[in-house]
C-alpha positions in Angstrom: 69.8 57.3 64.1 70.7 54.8 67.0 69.1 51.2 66.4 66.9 50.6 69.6 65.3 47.3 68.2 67.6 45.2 70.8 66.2 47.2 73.7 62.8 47.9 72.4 62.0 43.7 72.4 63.2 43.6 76.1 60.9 46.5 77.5 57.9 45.4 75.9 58.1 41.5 76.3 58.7 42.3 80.0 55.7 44.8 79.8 53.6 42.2 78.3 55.0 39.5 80.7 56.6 36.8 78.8 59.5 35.1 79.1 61.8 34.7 76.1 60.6 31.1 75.7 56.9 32.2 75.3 58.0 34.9 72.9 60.1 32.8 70.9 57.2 29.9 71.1 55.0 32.4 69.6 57.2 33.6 66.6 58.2 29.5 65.9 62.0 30.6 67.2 63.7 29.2 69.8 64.6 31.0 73.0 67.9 31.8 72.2 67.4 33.7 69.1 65.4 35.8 71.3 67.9 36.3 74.0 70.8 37.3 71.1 68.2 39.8 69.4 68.0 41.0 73.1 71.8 41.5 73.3 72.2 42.9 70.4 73.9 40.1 68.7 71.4 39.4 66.1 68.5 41.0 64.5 64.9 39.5 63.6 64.0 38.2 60.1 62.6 41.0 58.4 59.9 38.8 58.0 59.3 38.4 61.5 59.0 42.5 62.3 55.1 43.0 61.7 54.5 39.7 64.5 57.2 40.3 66.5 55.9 44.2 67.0 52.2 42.3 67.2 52.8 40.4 69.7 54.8 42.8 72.0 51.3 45.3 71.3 53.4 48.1 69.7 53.9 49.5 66.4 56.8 48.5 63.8 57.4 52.1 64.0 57.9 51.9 68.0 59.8 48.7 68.0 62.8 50.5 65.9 62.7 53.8 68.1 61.1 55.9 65.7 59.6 57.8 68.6 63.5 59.2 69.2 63.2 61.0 66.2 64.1 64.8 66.5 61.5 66.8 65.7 63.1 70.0 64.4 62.5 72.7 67.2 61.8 75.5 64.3 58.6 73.0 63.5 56.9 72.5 67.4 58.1 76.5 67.8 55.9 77.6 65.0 53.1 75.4 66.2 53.6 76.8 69.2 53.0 80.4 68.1 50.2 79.5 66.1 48.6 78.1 68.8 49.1 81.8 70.7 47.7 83.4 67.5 44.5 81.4 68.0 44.1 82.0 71.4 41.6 84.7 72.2 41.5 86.1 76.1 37.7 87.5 75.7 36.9 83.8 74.4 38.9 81.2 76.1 36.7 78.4 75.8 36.3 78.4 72.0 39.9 79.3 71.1 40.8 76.9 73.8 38.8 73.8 71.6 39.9 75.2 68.3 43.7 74.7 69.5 42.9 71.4 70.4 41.2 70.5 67.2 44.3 72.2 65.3 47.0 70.1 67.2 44.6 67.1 66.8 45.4 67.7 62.9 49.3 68.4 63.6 49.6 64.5 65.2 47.6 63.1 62.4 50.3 64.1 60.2 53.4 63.9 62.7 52.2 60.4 64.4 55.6 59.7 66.6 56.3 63.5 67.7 55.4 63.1 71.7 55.6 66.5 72.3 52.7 67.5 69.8 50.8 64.7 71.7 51.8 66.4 75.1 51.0 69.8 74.0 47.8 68.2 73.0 46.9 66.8 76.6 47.8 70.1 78.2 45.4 71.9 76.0 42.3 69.3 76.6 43.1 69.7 80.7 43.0 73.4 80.8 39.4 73.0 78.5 38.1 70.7 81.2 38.0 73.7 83.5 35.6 75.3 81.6 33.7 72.3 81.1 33.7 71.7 84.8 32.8 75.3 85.6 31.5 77.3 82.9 29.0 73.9 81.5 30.8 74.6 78.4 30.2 71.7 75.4 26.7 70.7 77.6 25.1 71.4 74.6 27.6 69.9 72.0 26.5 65.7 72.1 29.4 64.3 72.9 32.0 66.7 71.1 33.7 66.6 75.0 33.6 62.9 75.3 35.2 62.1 71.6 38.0 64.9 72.6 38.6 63.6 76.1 38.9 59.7 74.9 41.5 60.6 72.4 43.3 62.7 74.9 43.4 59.7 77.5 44.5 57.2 74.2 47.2 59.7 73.2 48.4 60.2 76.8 48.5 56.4 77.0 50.9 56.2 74.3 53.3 58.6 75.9 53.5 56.7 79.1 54.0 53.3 77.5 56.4 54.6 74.6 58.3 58.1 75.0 62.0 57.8 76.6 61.5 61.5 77.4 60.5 61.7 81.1 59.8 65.5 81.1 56.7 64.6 78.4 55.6 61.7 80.5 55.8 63.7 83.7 53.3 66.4 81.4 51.0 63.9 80.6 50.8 62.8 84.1 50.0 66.3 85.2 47.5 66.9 82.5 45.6 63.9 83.2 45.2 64.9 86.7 43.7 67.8 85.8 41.4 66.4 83.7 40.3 63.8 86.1 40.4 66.5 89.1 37.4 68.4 87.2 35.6 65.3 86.4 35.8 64.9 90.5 37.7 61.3 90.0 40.0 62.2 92.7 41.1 58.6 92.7 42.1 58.8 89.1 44.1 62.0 89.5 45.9 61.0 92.2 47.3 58.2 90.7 49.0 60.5 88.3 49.5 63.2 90.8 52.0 60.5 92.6 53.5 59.6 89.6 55.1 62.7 89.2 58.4 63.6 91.0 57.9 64.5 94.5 60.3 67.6 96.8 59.9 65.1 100.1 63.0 63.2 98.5 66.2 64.9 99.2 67.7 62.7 96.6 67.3 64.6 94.0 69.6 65.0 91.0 70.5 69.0 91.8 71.2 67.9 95.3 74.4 65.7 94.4 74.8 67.5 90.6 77.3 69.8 92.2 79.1 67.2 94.7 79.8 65.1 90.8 81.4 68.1 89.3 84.0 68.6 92.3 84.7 64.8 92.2 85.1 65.2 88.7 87.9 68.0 88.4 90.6 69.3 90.1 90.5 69.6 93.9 93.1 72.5 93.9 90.5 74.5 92.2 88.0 74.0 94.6 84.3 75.7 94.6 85.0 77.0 90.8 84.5 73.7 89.7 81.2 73.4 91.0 79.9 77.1 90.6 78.3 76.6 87.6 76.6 73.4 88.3 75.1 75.5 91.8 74.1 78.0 89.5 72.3 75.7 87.2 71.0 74.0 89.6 69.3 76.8 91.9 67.8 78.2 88.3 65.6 74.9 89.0 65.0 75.4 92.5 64.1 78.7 91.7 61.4 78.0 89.0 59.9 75.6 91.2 59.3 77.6 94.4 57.9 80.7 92.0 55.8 78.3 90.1 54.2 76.8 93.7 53.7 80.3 95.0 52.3 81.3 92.4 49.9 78.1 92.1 49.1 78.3 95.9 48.5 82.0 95.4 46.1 81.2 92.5 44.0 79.1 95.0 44.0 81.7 98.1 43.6 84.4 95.0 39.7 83.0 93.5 38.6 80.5 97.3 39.8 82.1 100.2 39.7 85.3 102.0 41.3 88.8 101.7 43.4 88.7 104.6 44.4 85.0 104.3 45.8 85.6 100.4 46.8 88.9 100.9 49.3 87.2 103.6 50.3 84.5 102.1 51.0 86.8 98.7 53.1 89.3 100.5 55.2 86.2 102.5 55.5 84.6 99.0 56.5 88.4 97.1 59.1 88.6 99.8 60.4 84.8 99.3 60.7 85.5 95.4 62.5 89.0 95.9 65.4 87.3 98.1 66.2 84.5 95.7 66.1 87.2 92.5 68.7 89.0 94.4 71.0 86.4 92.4 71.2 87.8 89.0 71.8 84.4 87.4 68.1 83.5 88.9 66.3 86.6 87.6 65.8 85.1 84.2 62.1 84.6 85.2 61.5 87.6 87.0 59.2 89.6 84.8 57.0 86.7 84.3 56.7 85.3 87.7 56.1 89.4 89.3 53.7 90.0 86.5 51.7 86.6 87.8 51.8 87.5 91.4 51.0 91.2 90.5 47.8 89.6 88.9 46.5 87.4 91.7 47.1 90.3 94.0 45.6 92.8 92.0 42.6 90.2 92.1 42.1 89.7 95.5 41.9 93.3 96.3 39.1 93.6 93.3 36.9 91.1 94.2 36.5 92.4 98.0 35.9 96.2 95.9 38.9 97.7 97.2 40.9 99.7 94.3 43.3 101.4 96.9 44.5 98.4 98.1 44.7 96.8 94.5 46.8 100.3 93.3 49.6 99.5 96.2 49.5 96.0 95.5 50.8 97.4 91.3 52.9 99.6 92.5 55.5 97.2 94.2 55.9 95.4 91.3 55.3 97.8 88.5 58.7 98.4 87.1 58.5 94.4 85.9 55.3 94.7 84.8 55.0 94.7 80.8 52.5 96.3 79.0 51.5 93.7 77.3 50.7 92.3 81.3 48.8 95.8 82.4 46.3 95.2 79.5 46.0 91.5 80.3 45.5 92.1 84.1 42.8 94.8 83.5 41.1 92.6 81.2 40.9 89.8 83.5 39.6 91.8 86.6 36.9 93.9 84.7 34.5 91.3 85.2 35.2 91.1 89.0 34.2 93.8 90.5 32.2 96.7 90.4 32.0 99.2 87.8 33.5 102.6 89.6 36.3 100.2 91.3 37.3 99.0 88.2 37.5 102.5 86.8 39.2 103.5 89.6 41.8 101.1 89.4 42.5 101.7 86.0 43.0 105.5 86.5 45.2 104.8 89.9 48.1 102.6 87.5 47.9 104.8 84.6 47.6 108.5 86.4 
């Protein structure tokens, strides 16, 4: 495993703000010790470790890297599926807490894996919903308090310590969330801007492809570059479906009929063109199955089972049927008895 000990006493005395000669003054070393364990040219005392990583306000675990250890994927995968075997759709709240208590136990025993720690965020922000909206824990002390301060700590120490941007960017996104249903809009949009933005056209796929021509042989021209475009629009293309299908989410459950049902059939016909490239249909099942779902939605809550019907059948071929059942579990509570019933016998007749 690489030695990050050099790098690691860099960062964090320039996070804490010292110089080297206020470090060294500290650790009774002169400045230039400091500077060669910065360079790589030397290495602390081992006696000097548990002060040095004192001083600098991080673990003798963090100061050596131990945060880039691997975890095996096998490992977060199986927690991963256990956390899909506890979660119940007819009781989302309660599974939704005993997930979080369950991955709560997974970091006490796996104390450097960020991921688990990330996972763990995500899990507390989608409970805050239902403690924004449903009241849920009201009646629990502080059960939500203790479980939303160890969140917060444990996002803390993914923003200070992981080298993995794609957790960070997570925690970022969870904690807005959280701080989004605790209406501190302040708070969440600090970590909303955070997060990368689409207003920059510098963006790593923009240039990706322009590197791999540079990079090989002109005579062979666009093949060069073909897979890197490919690649590249495999991104592009997960994040257009996943903000249509966001932004459909909100015109879905706050806004009227007409006004989601447009912007859901502009967005259907958006996702259709760029799955017309088989190398971006990858996602197709999931992201048609979603919209299916919001659409399906809106047409129930206004009591309209005709219009929900046609809405299924344009996408019913990519619907699973794992999705049908989830969908008409969802929307049972929405509407009306006979429209619900109605519904159901329209899709399955």
């Amino acid at each position: 495993m690489k030695n990050y000990i050099n790098e690691n006493i860099k960062k964090y005395r320039k996070f804490k703000g010292f110089t080297q000669e206020e470090l060294a003054m500290q650790l009774g070393v002169t400045a230039q010790a400091v500077s060669r364990w910065e360079a790589g040219a030397g290495m602390p005392d081992i006696s000097l470790i548990v002060p040095l990583a004192q001083n600098l306000g991080v673990t003798t675990d963090t100061l050596f890297g131990m945060e880039e250890i691997v975890y095996d994927k096998l490992e977060i995968d199986k927690v991963k599926e256990y956390i899909n075997s506890l979660y119940d759709e007819n009781n989302k709240p309660e599974s939704m807490l005993k997930i979080c208590d369950y991955l709560k136990g997974e970091i006490a025993e796996n104390p450097t894996c960020y991921e688990l720690f990330a996972l763990y965020l995500e899990k507390i922000a989608g409970l805050s919903k239902y403690v924004d909206f449903n009241g849920f824990l009201n009646d629990s002390g502080d059960t939500w308090e203790k479980l939303r301060e160890d969140g917060i700590k444990k996002a803390i120490i993914v923003m200070k310590h992981a080298r993995n941007r794609d957790l960070v960017d997570k925690v970022h996104w969870a904690l807005a969330w959280i701080y989004i249903h605790e209406k501190d809009y302040e708070k969440a949009r600090e970590h909303i801007e955070a997060l990368p933005s689409v207003k920059s056209n510098r963006l790593q796929e923009n240039i990706l492809s322009k590197l791999a021509l540079f990079e090989g042989d002109f005579s062979k021209g666009i093949e060069n570059t073909k897979a890197v475009i490919e690649k590249d629009f495999e991104h592009y293309t997960k994040a257009i479906g996943s903000k249509i299908l966001y932004d459909l989410e909100t015109y879905a459950y706050f806004a009227d009929k007409e006004s989601a049902v447009s912007f859901g059939d502009w967005g259907l016909k958006v996702m259709m063109t760029l799955f017309e490239r088989e190398y971006l249909s990858e996602d197709m099942s999931y992201v048609l199955g979603e919209w299916c779902f919001l659409m399906v939605l809106t047409y129930m809550k206004a009591q309209d089972a005709s219009g929900a019907i046609a809405e299924y059948e344009k996408v019913k071929k990519y619907v699973t049927s794992e999705k049908k059942e989830s969908i008409l579990s969802k929307i049972k509570g929405v509407c009306e008895a006979e429209v619900f019933e109605a519904f159901k016998a329209g899709i399955e007749g």
